[in-house]
C-alpha positions as CSV (number, residue, x, y, z in Angstrom):
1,X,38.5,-46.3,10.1
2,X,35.4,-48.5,9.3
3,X,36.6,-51.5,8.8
4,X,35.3,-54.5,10.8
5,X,37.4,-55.9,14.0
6,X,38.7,-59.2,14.4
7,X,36.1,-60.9,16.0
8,X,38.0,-64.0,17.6
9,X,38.6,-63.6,21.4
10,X,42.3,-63.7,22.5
11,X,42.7,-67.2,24.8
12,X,44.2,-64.8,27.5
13,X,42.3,-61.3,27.6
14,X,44.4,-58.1,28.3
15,X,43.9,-55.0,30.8
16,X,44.8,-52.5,28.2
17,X,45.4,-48.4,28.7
18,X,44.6,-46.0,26.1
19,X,45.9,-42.2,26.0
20,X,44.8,-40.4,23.3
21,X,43.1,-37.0,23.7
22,X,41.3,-37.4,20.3
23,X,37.8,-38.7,21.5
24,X,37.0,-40.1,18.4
25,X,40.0,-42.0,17.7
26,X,40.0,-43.2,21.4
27,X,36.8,-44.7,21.1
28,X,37.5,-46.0,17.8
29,X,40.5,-47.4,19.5
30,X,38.5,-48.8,22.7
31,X,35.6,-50.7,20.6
32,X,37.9,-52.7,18.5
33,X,40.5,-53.7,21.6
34,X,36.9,-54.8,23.5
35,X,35.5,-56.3,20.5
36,X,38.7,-58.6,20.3
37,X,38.4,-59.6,23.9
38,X,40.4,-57.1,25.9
39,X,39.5,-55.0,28.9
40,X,40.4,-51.2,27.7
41,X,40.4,-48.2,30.3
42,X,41.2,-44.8,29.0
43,X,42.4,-41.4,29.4
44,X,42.3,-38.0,27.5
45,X,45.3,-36.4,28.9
46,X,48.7,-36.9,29.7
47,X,48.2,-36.2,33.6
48,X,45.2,-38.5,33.5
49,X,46.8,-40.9,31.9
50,X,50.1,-41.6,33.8
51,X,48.5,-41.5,37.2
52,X,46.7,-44.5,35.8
53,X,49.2,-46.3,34.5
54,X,50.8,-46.2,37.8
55,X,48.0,-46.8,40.3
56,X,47.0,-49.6,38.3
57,X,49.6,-51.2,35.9
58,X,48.0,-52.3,32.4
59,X,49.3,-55.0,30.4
60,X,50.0,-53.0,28.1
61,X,49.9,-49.2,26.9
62,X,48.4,-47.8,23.7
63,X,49.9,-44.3,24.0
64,X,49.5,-41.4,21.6
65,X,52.5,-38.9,21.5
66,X,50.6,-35.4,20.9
67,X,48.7,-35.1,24.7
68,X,48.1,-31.9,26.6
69,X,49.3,-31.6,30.2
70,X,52.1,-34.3,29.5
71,X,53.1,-35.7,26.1
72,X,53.5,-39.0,25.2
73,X,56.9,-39.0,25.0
74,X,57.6,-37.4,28.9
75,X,55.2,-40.4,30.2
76,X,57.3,-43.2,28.1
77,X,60.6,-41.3,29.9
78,X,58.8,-41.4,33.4
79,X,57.2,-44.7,33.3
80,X,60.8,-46.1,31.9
81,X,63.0,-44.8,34.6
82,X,60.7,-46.7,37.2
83,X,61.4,-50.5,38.0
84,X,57.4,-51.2,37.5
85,X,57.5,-49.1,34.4
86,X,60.8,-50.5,32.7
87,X,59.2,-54.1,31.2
88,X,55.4,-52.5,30.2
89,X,54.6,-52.9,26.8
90,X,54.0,-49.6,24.5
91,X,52.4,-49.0,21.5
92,X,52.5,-45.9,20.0
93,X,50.5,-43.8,17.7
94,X,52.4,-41.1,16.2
95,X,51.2,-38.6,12.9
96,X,52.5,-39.9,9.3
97,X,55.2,-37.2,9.4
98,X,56.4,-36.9,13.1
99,X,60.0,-39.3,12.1
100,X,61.9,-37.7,14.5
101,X,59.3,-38.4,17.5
102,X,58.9,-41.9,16.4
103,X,62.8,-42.7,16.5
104,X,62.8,-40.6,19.9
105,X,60.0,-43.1,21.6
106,X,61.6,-46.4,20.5
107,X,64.9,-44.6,21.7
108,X,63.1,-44.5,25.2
109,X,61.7,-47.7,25.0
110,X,58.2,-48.0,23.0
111,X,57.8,-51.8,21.6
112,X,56.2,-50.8,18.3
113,X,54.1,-47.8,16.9
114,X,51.3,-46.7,14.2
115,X,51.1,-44.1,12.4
116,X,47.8,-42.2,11.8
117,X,45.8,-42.5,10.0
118,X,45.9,-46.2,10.9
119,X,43.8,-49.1,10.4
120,X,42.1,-50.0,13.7
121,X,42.6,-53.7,12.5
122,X,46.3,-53.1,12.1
123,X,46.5,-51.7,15.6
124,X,44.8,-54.9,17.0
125,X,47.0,-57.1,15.5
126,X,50.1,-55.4,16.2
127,X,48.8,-54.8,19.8
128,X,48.1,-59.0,20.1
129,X,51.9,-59.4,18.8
130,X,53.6,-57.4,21.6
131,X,51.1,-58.6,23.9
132,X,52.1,-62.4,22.9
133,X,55.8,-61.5,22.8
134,X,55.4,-60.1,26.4
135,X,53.9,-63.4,27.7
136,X,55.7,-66.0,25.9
137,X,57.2,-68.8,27.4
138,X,59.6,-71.0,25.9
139,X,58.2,-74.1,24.5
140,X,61.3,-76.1,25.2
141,X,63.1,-76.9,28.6
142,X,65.5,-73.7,29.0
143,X,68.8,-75.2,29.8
144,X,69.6,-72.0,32.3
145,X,70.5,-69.0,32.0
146,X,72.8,-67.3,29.6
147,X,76.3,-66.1,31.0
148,X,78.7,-63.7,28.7
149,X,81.1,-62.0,31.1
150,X,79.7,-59.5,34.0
151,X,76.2,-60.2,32.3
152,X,73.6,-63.3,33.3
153,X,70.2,-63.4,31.7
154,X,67.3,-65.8,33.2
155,X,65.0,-66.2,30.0
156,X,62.5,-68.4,32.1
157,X,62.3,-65.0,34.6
158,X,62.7,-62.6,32.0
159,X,65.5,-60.6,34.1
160,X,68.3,-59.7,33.1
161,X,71.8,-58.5,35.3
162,X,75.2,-56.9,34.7
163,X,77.5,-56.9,36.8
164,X,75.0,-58.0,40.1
165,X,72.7,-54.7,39.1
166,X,69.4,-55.4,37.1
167,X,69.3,-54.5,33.7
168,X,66.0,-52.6,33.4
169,X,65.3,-53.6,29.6
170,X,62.0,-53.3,27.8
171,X,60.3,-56.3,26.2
172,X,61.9,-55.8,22.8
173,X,65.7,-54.6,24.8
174,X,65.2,-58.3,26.2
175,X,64.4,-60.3,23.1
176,X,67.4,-59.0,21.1
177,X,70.1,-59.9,24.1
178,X,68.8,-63.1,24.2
179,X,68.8,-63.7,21.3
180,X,72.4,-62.2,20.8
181,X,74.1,-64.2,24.0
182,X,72.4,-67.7,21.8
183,X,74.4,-66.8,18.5
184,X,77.9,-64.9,19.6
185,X,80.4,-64.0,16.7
186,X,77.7,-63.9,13.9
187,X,76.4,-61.1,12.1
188,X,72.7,-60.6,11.3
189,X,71.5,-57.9,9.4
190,X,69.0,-55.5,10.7
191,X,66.2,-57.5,8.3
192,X,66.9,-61.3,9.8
193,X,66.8,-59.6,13.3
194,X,63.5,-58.1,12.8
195,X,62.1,-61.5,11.9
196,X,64.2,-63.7,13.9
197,X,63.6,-62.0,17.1
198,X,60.2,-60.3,16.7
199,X,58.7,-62.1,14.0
200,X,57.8,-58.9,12.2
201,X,58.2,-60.1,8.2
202,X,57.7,-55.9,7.5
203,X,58.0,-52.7,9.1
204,X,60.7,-49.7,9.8
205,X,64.5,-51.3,9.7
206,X,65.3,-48.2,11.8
207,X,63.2,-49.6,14.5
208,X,66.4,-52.3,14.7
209,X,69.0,-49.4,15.0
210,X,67.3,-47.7,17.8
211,X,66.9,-51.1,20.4
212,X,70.7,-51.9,19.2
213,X,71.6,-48.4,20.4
214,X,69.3,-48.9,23.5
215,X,71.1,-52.0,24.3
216,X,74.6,-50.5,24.3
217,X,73.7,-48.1,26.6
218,X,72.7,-50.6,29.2
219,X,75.8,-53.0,28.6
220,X,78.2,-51.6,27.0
221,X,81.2,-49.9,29.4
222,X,81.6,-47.2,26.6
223,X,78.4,-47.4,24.0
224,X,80.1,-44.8,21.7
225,X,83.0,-47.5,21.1
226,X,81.1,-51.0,21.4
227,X,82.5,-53.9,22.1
228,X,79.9,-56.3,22.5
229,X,77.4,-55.6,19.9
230,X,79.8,-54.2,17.1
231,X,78.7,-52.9,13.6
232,X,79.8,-54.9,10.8
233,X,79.2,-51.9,8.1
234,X,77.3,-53.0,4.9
235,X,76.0,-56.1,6.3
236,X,74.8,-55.6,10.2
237,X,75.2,-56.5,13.8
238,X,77.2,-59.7,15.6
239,X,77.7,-59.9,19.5
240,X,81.5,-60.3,20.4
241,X,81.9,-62.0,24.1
242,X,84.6,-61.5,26.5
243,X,88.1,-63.3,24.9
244,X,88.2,-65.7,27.6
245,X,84.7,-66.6,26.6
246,X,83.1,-70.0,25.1
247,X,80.6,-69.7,22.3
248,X,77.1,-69.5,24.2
249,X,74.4,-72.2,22.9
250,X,73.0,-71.9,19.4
């Protein structure tokens, strides 16, 4: 991890929160958020770390899942069943081989991970994307917001509700419905969602599966047997509204 840090400052600077036990790799970590204009507090244990990100709520959350006290994936599970905790943006850092803890924290709501070893330049970059995807505003007027049966989403608010409850959905949870209520009865594969929703032109395809799954489980009356977001096998996913439905806006 020697490489140099982007040096250009982000137009809106971030309160960032790293956990990561490993001294080295949280200082390594640290420098390059600060070099690229962020404000980075940190923690070396799980304990530590969540009281922080409670008493004073980051933008977003650099977490890595191997901690003592707490691991990283009990603080995702904590800070997600909380209504200040539900929308904060995660990054993860997981080892090269730990594929079944990765799925697990995008299955509790992480926005996007690294693996170590990592590229502290990568980690920057992808922490800047979540961080713009968190804070974007739509360029154009929004004509409203989006009704599909029991379910009303506000993208201009970035809130979401089913049946007069809150949805409590994380940045990416939020992106894909959106996007889904704008295109109803067509089928995108797990590749054009990737880049159509996030932007991301690489990464894990899995990543897709787990925030569909997510999804159902927050709108679906039975997610075992969707209705909504159904699986078109061998080519991906479509959103199916109510019957008595109109096609939403393209």
């Amino acid at each position: 991890m020697n490489e140099s840090p982007a040096s250009a400052a982000p137009p809106d600077p971030a309160r960032i929160l790293v956990i990561d036990d490993d001294l080295t790799v949280g200082e390594v970590v640290a420098g390059y958020l600060t070099r690229a204009g962020h404000r980075v507090d940190r923690a070396c244990d799980g304990h530590q770390g969540l009281d922080l990100a409670r008493s004073h709520r980051p933008d977003l959350l650099v977490l890595d899942l191997m901690l003592p006290g707490i691991d990283g994936l009990e603080i995702l599970r904590r800070l997600r069943a909380t209504e200040n905790g539900a929308d904060l943006p995660v990054v993860m850092l997981t080892a090269k081989g730990d594929e079944a803890d990765r799925i697990l924290g995008l299955e509790l709501g992480a926005d996007d991970y690294v693996t170590k070893p990592f590229s502290p330049r990568e980690l920057v970059l992808r922490v800047q994307s979540v961080l713009r995807r968190s804070r974007a505003v739509p360029t154009a007027p929004s004509p409203g917001p989006l009704v599909s049966g029991d379910i009303t989403l506000d993208p201009q608010a970035r809130r979401a509700h089913r049946e007069g409850g809150e949805l409590l959905l994380t940045l990416r949870e939020f992106d894909l419905l959106a996007f889904l209520l704008r295109h109803p009865r067509t089928v995108f594969s797990r590749q054009e969602l990737m880049q159509r929703v996030w932007g991301w032109d690489f990464g894990d395809l899995s990543t897709v599966t787990v925030h569909v799954r997510r999804l159902r489980e927050k709108i679906e009356d039975d997610p075992a047997a969707p209705t909504l977001i159904t699986t078109v096998w061998g080519v991906g996913y479509r959103y199916d509204p109510t019957t008595n439905e109109k096609d939403g806006p393209a």
